[in-house]
N, C-alpha and C positions, 0 to 999 in steps of 0.2 A: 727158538731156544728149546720149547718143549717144555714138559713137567721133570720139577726137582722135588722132590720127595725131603723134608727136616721132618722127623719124629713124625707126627701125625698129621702136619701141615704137608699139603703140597704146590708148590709154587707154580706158576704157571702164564708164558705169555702168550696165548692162544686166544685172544679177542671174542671167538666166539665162544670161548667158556666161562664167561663174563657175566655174572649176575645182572645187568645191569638194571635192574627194577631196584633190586639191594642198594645196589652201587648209588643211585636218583634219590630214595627213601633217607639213607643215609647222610647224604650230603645237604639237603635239601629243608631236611628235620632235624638232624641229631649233631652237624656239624657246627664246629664255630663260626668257620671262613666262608659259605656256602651257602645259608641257610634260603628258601626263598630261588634257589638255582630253577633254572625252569631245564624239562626233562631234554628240550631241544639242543641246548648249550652241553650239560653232561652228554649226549649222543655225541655231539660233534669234538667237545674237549676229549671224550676215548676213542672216537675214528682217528683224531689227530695226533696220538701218543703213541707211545709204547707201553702198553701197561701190564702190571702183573699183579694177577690173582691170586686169595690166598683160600686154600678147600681144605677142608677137615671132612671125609665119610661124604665128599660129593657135594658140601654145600659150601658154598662161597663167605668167608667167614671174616676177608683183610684183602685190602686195594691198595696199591699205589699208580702212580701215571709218573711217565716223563716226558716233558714236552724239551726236542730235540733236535739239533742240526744234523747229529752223530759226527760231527766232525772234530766242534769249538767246544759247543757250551750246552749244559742241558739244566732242568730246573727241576723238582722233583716237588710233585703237588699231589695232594689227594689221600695221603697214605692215612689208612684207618684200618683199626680191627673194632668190628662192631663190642659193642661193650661185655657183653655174656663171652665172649673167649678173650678178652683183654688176663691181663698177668700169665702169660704162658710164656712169650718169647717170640710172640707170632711177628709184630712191628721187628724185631730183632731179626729176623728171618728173612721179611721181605727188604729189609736194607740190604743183608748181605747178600744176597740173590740178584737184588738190583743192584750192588755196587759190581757185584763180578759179570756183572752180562756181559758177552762179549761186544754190542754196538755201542757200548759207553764207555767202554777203554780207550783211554788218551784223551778224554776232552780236558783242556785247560782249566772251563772251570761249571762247577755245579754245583748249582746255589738250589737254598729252600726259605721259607719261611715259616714260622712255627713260635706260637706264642705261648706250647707247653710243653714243649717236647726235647727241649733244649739236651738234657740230660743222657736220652736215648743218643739223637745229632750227634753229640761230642763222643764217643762211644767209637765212631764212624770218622773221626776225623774235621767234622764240622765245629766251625767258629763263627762267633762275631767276626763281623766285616773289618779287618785291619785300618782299612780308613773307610770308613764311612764316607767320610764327607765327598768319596770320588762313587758313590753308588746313588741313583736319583730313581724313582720310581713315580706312577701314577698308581694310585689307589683310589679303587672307590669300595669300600668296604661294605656300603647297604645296596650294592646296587638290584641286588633280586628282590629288595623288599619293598613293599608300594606301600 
């Protein structure tokens, strides 16, 4: 898809302009859902996505990932703007960048989970699950922490 430029943000699904030390630090230390991630799983969770990067002046600054059929369903994980550029619009940026890419048009359906973010989501068209009781998951929520 290349580089889309918002205000001083620039979006970007090009993998290898991928902080990914940032991206490992990030999820690892500072995230909620994450912490404890070991750097091999982050390598292989962004080999296996689609993800877009967010740079401000050349430095990688906001992530998301989508994990993908490109056909049905896709799920969208990982999205962070490190804390020192948060309140700009940047998470607002990489949504709408990643809702219009053109490999995610037409899927049925695309889910996330998000225990603060709710506010942004809805913003975007996301809701609570209409029935829950028809959605089942496996969680393991500590799994990186020994």
């Amino acid at each position: 898809m290349g580089v889309i430029a918002m205000s001083a943000l620039q979006i970007s699904t090009d993998r290898s302009e991928l902080d990914v030390p940032l991206i490992y630090r990030f999820l690892s230390e500072q995230s909620t859902w994450a912490v404890g991630i070991p750097r091999a799983v982050v390598d292989r969770a962004i080999e296996n996505s689609l993800c877009f990067g967010g740079y401000v002046d050349g430095r990688q600054v906001a992530f998301a990932r989508v994990v993908t059929d490109y056909a049905t369903h896709g799920c969208i994980d990982d999205l962070f703007v490190v804390p020192e550029y948060r309140g700009r619009g940047y998470a607002k940026a990489i949504m709408q960048t990643l809702l219009a890419h053109p490999s995610l048009q037409g899927l049925r359906r695309l889910t996330l989970a998000s225990s603060n973010g709710q506010a942004l989501f809805a913003q975007f068209g996301f809701a609570p699950a209409p029935h829950p009781e028809t959605l089942l998951e496996r969680y393991f929520p500590n799994i990186y922490v020994s």
